[in-house]
TORPA-4810 file (N, C-alpha, C, O; in nm, 3 decimals):
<nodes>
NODE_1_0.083_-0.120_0.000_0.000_0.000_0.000_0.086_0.126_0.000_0.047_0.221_-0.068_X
NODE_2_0.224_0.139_0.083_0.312_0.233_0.085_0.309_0.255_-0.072_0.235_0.341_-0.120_X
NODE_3_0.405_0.161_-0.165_0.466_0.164_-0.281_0.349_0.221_-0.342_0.368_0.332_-0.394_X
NODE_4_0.230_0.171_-0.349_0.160_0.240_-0.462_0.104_0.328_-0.435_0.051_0.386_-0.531_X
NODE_5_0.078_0.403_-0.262_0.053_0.537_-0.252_0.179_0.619_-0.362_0.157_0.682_-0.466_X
NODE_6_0.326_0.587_-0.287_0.449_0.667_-0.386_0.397_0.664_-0.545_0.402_0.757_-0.625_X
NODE_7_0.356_0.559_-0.562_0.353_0.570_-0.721_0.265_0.647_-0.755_0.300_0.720_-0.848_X
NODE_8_0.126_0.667_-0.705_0.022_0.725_-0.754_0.018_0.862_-0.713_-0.054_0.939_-0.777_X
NODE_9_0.095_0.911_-0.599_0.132_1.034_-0.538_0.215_1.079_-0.653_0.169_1.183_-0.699_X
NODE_10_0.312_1.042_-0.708_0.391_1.091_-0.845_0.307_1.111_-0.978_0.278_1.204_-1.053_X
NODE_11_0.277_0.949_-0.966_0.236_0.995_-1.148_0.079_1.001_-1.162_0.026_0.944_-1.256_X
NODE_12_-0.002_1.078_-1.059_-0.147_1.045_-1.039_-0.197_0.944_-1.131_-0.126_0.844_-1.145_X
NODE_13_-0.323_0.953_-1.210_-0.408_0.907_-1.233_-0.357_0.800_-1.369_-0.399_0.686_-1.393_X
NODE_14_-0.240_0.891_-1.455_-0.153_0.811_-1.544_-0.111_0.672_-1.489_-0.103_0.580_-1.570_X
NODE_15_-0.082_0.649_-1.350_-0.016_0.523_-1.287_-0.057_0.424_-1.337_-0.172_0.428_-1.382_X
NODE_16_0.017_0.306_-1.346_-0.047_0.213_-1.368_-0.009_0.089_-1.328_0.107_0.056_-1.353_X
NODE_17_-0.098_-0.005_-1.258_-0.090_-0.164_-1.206_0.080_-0.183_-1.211_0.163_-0.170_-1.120_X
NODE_18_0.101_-0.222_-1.373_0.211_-0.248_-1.377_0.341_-0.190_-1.294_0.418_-0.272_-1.242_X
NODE_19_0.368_-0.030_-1.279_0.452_0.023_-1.232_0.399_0.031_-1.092_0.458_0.133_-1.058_X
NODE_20_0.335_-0.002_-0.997_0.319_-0.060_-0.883_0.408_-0.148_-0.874_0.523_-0.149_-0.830_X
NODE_21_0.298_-0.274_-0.954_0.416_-0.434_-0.898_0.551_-0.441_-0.923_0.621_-0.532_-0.879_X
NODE_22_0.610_-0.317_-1.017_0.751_-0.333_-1.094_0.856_-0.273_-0.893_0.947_-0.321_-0.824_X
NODE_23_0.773_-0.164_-0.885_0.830_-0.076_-0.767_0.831_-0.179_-0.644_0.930_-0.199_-0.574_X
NODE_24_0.690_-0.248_-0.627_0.649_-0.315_-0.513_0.745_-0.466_-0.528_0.708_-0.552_-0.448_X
NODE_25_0.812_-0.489_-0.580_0.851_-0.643_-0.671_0.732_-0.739_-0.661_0.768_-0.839_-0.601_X
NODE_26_0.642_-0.743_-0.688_0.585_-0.817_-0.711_0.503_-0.847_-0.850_0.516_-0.761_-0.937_X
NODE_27_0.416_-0.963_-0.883_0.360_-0.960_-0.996_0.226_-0.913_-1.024_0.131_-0.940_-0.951_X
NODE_28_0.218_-0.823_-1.157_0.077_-0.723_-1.133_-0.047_-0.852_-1.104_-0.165_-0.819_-1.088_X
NODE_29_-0.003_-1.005_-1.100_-0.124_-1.093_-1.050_-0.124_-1.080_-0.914_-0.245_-1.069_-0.891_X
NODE_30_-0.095_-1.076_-0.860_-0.029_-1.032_-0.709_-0.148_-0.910_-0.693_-0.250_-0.900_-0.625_X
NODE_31_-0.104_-0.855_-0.757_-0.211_-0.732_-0.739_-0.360_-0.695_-0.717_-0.430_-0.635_-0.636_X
NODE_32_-0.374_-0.780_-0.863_-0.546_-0.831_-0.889_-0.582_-0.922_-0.824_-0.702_-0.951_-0.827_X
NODE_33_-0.481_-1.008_-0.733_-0.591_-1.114_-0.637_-0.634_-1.043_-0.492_-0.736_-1.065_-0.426_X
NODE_34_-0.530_-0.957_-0.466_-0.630_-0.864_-0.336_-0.716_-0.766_-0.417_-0.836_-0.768_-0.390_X
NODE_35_-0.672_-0.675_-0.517_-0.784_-0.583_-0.544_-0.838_-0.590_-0.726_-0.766_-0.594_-0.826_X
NODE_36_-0.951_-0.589_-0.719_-1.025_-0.635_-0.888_-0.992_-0.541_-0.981_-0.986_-0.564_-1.102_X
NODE_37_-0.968_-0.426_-0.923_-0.965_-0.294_-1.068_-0.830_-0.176_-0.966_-0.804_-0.164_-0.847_X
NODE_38_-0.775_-0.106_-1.101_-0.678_-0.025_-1.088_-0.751_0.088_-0.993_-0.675_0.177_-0.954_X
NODE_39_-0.896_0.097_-0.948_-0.956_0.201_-0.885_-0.963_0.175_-0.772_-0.926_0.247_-0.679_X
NODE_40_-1.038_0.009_-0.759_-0.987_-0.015_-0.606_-0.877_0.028_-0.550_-0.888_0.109_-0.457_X
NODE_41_-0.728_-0.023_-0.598_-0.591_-0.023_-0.575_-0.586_0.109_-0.550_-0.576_0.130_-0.429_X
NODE_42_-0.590_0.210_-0.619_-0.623_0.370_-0.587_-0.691_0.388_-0.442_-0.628_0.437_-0.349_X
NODE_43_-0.817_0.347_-0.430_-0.875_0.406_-0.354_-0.813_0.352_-0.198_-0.808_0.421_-0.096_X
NODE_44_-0.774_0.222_-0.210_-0.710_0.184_-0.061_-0.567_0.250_-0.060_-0.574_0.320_0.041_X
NODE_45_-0.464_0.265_-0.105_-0.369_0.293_-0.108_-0.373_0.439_-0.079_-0.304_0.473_0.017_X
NODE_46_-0.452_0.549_-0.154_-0.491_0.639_-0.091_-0.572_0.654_0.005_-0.575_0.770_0.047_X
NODE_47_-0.671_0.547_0.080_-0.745_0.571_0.213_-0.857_0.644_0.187_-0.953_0.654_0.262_X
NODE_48_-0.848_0.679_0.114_-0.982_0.768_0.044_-1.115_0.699_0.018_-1.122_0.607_-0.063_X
NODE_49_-1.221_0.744_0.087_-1.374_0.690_0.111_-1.464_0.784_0.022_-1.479_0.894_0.073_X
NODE_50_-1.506_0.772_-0.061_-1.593_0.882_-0.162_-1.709_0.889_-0.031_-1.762_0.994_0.006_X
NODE_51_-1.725_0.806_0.005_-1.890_0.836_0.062_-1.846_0.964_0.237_-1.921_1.039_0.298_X
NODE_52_-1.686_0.931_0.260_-1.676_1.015_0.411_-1.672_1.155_0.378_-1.636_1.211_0.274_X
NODE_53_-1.726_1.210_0.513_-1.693_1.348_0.532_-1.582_1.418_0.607_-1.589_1.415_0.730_X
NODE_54_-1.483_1.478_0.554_-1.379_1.520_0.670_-1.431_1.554_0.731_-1.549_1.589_0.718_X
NODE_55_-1.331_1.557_0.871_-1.403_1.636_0.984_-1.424_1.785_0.963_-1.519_1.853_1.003_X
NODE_56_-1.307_1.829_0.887_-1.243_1.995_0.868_-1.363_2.081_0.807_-1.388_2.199_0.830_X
NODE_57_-1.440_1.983_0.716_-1.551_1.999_0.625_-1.659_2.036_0.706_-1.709_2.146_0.684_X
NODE_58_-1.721_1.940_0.829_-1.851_1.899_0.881_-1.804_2.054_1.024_-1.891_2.112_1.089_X
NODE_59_-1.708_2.072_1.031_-1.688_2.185_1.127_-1.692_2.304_1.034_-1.673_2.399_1.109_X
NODE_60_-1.703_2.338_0.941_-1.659_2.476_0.887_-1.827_2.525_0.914_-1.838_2.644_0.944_X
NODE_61_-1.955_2.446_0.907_-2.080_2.570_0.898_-2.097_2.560_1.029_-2.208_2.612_1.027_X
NODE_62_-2.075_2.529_1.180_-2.031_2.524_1.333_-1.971_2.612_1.354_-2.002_2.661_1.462_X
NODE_63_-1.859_2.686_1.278_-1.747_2.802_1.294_-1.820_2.921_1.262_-1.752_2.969_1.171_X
NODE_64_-1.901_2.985_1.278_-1.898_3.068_1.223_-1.978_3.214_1.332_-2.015_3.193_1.448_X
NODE_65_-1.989_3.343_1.269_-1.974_3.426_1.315_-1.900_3.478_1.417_-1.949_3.559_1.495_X
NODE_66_-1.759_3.431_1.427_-1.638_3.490_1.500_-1.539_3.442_1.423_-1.544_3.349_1.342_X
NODE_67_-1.390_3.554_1.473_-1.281_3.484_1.409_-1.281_3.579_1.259_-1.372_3.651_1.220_X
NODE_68_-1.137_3.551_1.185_-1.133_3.602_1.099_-1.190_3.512_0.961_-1.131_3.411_0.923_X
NODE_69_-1.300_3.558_0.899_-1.340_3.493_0.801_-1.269_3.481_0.695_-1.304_3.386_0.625_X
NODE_70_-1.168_3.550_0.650_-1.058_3.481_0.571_-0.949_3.405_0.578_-0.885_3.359_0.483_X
NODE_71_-0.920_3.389_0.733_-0.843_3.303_0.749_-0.905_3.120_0.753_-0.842_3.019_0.721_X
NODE_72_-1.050_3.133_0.806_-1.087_3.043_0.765_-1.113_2.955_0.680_-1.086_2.835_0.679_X
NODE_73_-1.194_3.055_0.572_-1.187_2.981_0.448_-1.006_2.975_0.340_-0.970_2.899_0.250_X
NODE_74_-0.954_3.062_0.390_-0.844_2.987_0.327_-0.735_2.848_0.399_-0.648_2.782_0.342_X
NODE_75_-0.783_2.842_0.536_-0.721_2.741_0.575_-0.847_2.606_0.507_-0.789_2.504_0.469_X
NODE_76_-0.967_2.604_0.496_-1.075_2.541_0.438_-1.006_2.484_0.279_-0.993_2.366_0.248_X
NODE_77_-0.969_2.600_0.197_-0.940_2.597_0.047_-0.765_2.507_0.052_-0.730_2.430_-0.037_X
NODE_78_-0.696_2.533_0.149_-0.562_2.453_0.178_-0.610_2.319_0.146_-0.576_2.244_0.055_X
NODE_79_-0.719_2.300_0.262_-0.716_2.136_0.314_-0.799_2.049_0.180_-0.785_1.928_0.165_X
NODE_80_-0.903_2.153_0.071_-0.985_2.082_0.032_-0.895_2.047_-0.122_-0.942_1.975_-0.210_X
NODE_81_-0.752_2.119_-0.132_-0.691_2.116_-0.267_-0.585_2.004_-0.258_-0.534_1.948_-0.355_X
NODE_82_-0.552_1.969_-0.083_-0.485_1.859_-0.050_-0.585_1.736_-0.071_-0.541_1.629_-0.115_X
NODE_83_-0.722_1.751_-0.040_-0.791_1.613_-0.038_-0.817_1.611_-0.228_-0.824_1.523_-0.313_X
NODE_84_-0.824_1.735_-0.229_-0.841_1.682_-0.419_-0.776_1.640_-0.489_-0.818_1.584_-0.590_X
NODE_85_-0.611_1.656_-0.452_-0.517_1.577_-0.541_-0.540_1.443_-0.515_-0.514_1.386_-0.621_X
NODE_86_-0.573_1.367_-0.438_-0.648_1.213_-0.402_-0.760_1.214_-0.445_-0.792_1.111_-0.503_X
NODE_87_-0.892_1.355_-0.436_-1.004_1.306_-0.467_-1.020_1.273_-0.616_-1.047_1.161_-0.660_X
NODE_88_-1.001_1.388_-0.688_-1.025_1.396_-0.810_-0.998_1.280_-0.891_-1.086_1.245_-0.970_X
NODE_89_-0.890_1.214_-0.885_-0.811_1.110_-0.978_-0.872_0.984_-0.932_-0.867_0.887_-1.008_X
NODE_90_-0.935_0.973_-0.808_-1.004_0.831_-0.777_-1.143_0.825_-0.796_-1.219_0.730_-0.806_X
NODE_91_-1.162_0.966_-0.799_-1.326_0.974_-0.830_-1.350_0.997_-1.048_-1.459_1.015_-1.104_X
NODE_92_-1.220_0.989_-1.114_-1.239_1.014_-1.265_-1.253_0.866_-1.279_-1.351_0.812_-1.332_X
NODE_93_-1.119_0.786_-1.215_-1.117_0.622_-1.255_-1.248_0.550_-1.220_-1.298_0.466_-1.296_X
NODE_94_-1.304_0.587_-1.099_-1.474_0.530_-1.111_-1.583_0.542_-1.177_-1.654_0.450_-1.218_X
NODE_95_-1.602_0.676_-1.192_-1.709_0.690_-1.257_-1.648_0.655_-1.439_-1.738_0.642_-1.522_X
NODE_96_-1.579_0.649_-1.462_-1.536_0.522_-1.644_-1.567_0.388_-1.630_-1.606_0.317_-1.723_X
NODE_97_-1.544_0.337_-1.466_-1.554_0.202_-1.477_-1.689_0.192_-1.458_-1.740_0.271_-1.379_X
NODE_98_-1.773_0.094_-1.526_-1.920_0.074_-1.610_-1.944_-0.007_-1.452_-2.025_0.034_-1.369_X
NODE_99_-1.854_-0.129_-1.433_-1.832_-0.221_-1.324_-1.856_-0.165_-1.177_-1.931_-0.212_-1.092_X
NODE_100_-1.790_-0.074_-1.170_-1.745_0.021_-1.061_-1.846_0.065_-0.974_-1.926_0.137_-1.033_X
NODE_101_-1.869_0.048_-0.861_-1.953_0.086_-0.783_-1.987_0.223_-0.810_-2.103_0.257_-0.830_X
NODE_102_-1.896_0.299_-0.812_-1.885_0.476_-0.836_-1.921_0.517_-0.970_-1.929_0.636_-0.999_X
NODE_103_-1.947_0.412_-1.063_-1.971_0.472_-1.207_-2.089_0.559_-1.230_-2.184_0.541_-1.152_X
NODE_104_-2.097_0.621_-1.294_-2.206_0.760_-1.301_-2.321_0.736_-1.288_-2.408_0.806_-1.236_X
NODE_105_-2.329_0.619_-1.340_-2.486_0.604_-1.354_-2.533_0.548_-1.230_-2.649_0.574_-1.198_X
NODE_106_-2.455_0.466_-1.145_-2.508_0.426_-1.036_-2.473_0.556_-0.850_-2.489_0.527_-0.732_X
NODE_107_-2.425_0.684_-0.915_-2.378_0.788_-0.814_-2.533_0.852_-0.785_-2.577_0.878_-0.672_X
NODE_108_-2.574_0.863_-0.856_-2.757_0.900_-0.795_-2.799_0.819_-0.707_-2.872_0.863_-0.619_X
NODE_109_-2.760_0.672_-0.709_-2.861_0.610_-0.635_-2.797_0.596_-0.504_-2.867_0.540_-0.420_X
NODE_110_-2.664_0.637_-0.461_-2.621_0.517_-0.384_-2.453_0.654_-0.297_-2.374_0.621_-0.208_X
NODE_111_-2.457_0.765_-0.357_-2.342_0.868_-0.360_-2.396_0.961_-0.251_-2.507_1.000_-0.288_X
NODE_112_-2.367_1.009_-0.144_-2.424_1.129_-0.075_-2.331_1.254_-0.060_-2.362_1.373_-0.054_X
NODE_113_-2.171_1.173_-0.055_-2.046_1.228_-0.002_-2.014_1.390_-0.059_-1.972_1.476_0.018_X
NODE_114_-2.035_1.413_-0.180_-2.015_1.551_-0.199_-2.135_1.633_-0.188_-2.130_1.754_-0.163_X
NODE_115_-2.289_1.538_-0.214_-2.374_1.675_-0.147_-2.353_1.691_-0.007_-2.396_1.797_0.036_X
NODE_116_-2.303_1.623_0.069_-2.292_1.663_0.221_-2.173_1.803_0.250_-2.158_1.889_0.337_X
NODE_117_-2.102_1.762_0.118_-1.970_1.828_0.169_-2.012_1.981_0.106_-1.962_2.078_0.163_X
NODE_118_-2.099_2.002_-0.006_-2.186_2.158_-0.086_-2.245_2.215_0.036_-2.203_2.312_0.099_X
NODE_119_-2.359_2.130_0.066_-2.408_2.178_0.167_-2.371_2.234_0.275_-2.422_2.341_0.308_X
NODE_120_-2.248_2.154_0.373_-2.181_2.271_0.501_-2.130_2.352_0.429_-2.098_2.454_0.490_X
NODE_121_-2.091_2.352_0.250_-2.049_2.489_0.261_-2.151_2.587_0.239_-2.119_2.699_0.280_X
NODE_122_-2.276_2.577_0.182_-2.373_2.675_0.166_-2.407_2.694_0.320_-2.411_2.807_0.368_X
NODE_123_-2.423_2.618_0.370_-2.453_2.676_0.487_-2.351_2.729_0.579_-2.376_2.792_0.682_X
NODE_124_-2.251_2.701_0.540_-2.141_2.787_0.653_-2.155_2.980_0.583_-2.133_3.084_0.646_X
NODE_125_-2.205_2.962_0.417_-2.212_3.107_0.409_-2.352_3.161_0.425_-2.373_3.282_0.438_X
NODE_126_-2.442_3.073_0.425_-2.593_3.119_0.490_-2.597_3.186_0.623_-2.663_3.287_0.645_X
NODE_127_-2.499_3.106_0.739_-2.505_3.170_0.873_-2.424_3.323_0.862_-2.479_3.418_0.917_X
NODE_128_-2.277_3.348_0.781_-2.223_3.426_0.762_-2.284_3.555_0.680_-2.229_3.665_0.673_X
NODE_129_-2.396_3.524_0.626_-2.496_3.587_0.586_-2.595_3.635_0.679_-2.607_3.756_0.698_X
NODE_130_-2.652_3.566_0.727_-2.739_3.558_0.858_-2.692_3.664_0.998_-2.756_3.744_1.066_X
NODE_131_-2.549_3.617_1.000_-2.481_3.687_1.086_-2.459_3.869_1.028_-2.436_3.960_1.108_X
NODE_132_-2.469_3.884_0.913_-2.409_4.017_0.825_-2.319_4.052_0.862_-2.294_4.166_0.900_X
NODE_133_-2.228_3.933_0.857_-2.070_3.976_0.861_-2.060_3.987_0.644_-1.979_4.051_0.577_X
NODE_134_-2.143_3.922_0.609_-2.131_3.914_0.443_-2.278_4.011_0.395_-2.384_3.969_0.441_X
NODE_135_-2.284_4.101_0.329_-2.386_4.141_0.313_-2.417_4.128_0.152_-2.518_4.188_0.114_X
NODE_136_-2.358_4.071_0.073_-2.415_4.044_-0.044_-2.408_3.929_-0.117_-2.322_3.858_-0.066_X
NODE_137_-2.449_3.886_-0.197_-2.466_3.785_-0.284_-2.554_3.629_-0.217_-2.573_3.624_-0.095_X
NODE_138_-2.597_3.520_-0.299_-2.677_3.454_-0.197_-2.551_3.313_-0.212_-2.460_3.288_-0.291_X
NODE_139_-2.618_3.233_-0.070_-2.504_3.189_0.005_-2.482_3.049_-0.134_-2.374_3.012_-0.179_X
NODE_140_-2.610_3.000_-0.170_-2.590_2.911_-0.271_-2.446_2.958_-0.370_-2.341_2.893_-0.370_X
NODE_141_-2.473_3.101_-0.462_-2.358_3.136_-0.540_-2.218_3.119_-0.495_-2.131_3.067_-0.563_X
NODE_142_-2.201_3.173_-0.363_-2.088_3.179_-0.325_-2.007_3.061_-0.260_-1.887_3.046_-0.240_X
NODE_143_-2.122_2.978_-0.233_-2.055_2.813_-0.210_-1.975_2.726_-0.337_-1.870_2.664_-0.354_X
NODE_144_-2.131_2.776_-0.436_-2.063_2.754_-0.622_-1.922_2.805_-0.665_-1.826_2.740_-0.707_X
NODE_145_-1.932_2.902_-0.650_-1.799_2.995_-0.705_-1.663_2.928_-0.604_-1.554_2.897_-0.653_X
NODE_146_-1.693_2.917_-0.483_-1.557_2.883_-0.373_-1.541_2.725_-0.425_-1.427_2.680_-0.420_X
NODE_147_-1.617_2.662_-0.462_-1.612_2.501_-0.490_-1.567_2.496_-0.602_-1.454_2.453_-0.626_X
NODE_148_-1.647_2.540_-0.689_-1.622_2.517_-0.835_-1.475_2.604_-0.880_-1.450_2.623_-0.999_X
NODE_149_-1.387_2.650_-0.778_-1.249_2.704_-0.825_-1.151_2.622_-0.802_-1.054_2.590_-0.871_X
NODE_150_-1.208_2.571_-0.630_-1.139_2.470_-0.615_-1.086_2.350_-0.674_-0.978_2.292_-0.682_X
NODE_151_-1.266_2.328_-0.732_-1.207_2.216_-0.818_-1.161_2.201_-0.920_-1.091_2.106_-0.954_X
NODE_152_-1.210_2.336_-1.015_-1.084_2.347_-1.164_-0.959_2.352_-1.103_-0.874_2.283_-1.160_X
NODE_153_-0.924_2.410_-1.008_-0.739_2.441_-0.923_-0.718_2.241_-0.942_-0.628_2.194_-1.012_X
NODE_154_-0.804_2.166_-0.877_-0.720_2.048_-0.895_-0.779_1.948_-1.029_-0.763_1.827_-1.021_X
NODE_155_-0.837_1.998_-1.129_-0.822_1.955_-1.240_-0.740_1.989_-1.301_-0.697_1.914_-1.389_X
NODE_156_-0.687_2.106_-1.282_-0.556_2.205_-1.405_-0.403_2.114_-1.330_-0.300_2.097_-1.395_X
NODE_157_-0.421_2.065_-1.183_-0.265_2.031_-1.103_-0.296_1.891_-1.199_-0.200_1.849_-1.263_X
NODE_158_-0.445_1.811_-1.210_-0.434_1.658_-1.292_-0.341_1.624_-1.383_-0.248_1.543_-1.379_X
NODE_159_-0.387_1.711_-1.481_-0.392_1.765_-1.593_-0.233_1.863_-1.641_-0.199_1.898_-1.754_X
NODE_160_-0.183_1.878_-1.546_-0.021_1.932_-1.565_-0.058_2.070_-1.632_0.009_2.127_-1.719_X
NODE_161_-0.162_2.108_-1.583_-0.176_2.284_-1.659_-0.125_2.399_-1.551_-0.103_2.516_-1.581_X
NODE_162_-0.110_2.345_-1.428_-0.044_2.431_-1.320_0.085_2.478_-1.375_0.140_2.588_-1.386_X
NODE_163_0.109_2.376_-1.401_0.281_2.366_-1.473_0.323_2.489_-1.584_0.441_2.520_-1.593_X
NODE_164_0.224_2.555_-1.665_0.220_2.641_-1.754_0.163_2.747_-1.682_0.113_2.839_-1.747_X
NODE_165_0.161_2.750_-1.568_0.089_2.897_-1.492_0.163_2.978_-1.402_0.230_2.902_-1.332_X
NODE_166_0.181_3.086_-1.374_0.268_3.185_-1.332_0.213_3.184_-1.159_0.276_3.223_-1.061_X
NODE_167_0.118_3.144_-1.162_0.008_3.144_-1.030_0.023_3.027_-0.933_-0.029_2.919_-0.960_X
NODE_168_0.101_3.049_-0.808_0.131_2.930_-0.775_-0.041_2.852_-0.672_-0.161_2.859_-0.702_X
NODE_169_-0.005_2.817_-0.611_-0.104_2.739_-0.531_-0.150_2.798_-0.429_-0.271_2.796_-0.406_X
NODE_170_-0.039_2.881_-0.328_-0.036_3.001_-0.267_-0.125_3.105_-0.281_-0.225_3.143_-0.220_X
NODE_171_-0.037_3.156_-0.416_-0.116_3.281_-0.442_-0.280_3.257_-0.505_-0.354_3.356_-0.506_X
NODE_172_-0.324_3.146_-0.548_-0.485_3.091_-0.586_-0.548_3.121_-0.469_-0.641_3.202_-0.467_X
NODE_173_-0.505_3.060_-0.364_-0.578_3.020_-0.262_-0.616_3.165_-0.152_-0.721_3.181_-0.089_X
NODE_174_-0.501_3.256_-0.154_-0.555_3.375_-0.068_-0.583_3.480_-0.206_-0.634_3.589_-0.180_X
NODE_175_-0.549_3.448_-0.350_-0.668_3.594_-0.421_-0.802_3.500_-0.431_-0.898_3.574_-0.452_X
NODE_176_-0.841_3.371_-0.423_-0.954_3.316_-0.437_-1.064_3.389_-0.326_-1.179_3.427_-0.346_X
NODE_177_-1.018_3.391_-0.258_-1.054_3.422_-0.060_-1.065_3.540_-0.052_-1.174_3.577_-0.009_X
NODE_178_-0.949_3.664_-0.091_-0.984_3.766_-0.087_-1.091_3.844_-0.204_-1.169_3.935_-0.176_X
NODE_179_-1.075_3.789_-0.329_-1.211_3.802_-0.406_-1.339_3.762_-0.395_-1.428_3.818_-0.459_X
NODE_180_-1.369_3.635_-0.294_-1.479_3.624_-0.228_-1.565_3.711_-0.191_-1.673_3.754_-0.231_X
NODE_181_-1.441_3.739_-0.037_-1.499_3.804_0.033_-1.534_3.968_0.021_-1.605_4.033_0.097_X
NODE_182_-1.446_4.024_-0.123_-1.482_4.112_-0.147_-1.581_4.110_-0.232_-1.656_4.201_-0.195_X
NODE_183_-1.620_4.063_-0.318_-1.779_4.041_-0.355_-1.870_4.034_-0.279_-1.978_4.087_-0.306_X
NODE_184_-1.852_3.979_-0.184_-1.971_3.896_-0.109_-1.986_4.032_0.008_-2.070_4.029_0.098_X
NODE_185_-1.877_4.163_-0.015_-1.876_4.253_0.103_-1.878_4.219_0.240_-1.961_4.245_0.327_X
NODE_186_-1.740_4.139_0.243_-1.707_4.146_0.406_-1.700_4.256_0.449_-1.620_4.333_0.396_X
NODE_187_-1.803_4.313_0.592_-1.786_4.363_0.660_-1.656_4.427_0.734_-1.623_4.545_0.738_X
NODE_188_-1.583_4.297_0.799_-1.483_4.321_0.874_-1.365_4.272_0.854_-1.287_4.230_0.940_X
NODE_189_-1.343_4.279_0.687_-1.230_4.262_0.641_-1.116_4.282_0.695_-1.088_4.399_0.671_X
NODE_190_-1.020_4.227_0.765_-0.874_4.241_0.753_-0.812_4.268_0.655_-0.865_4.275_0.544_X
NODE_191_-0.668_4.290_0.679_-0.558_4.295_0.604_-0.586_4.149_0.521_-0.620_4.039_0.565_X
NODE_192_-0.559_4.189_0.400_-0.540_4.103_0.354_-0.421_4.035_0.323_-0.326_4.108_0.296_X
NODE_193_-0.393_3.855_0.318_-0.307_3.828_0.396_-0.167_3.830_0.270_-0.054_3.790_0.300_X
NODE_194_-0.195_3.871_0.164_-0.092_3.898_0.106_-0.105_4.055_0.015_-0.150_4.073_-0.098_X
NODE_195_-0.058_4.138_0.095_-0.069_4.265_0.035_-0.109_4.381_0.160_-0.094_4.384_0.282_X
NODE_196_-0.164_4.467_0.064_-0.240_4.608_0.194_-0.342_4.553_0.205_-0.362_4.435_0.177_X
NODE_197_-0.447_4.653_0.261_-0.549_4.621_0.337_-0.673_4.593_0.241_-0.648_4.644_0.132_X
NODE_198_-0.784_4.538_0.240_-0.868_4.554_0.116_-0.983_4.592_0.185_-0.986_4.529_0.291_X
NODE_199_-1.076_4.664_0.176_-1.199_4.655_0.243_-1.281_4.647_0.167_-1.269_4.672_0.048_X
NODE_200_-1.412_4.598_0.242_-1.547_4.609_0.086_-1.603_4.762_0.080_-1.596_4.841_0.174_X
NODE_201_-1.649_4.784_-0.026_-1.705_4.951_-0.002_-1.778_4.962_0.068_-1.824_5.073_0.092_X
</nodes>
């Protein structure tokens, strides 16, 4: 499980069976008699449960109205671009496999794991709304927009398009946060954490 975390931690989703058993010495039959498909092997080796909720996740709509709201959600956007370099690549190899528990057609019936994870975030910006520490935009959009960046950020790292970008991971993650929250008119904006001060008008 070590060896083919290393392998799949390197060459994500490209990996394959073979260069496991070559690393692991063993034979890629070796392989297929504990696990049936290259997705299984993925998904144990990375530990990764499509159906769990982090904890980091199920606490962020609990957190709210105190504290600095940008430090939150960018420590939030850290943790969710670390679980996506695992999520993304184990959740593409399932939903292809027809076989696959996770394949598309059977994620309606039987998948809860990412509406759970939309939801604390709409609702972590519903209360932040509620609270009028945010006084504009509705909390649905701004859950969309914070998710849906996230997750192009770890389709473009899949995909080796980071690699052609001047923009490191860093700097995504606190202008993502500080453009949020300036849309969304934080109230009690801080400094923002890379630069002068920003406030909403």
């Amino acid at each position: 499980m070590e060896v083919a975390r290393e392998v799949f931690l390197e060459r994500g989703i490209q990996a394959t069976t073979g260069e496991v058993a070559r690393r692991a010495a063993v034979s890629e039959g070796t392989l297929f008699r504990h696990f049936h498909s290259k997705d299984a092997l993925f998904r144990a080796a990375m530990r990764f449960d499509p159906e769990a909720v982090p904890g980091f996740v199920e606490a962020l709509a609990a957190e709210t109205g105190e504290g600095d709201l940008g430090d939150r959600l960018l420590d939030f956007a850290t943790r969710m671009l670390e679980l996506g370099r695992v999520a993304v690549p184990v959740m593409m190899m399932s939903w292809s496999n027809p076989a696959g528990e996770y394949h598309l057609e059977k994620l309606g019936l039987r998948s809860d794991g990412y509406r759970r994870v939309f939801s604390a975030v709409c609702q972590f910006f519903e209360r932040e709304l509620s609270a009028r520490r945010l006084r504009r935009e509705k909390a649905e959009l701004l859950a969309r927009i914070f998710m849906g960046s996230l997750h192009h950020y770890c389709m473009a790292e899949l995909f080796k398009l980071t690699a052609e970008s001047s923009l490191s991971r860093e700097d995504f993650t606190h202008g993502l946060v500080d453009m949020l929250l300036s849309a969304a008119g934080y109230r009690t904006a801080p400094e923002t954490r890379r630069g002068p001060a920003r406030r909403a008008p």
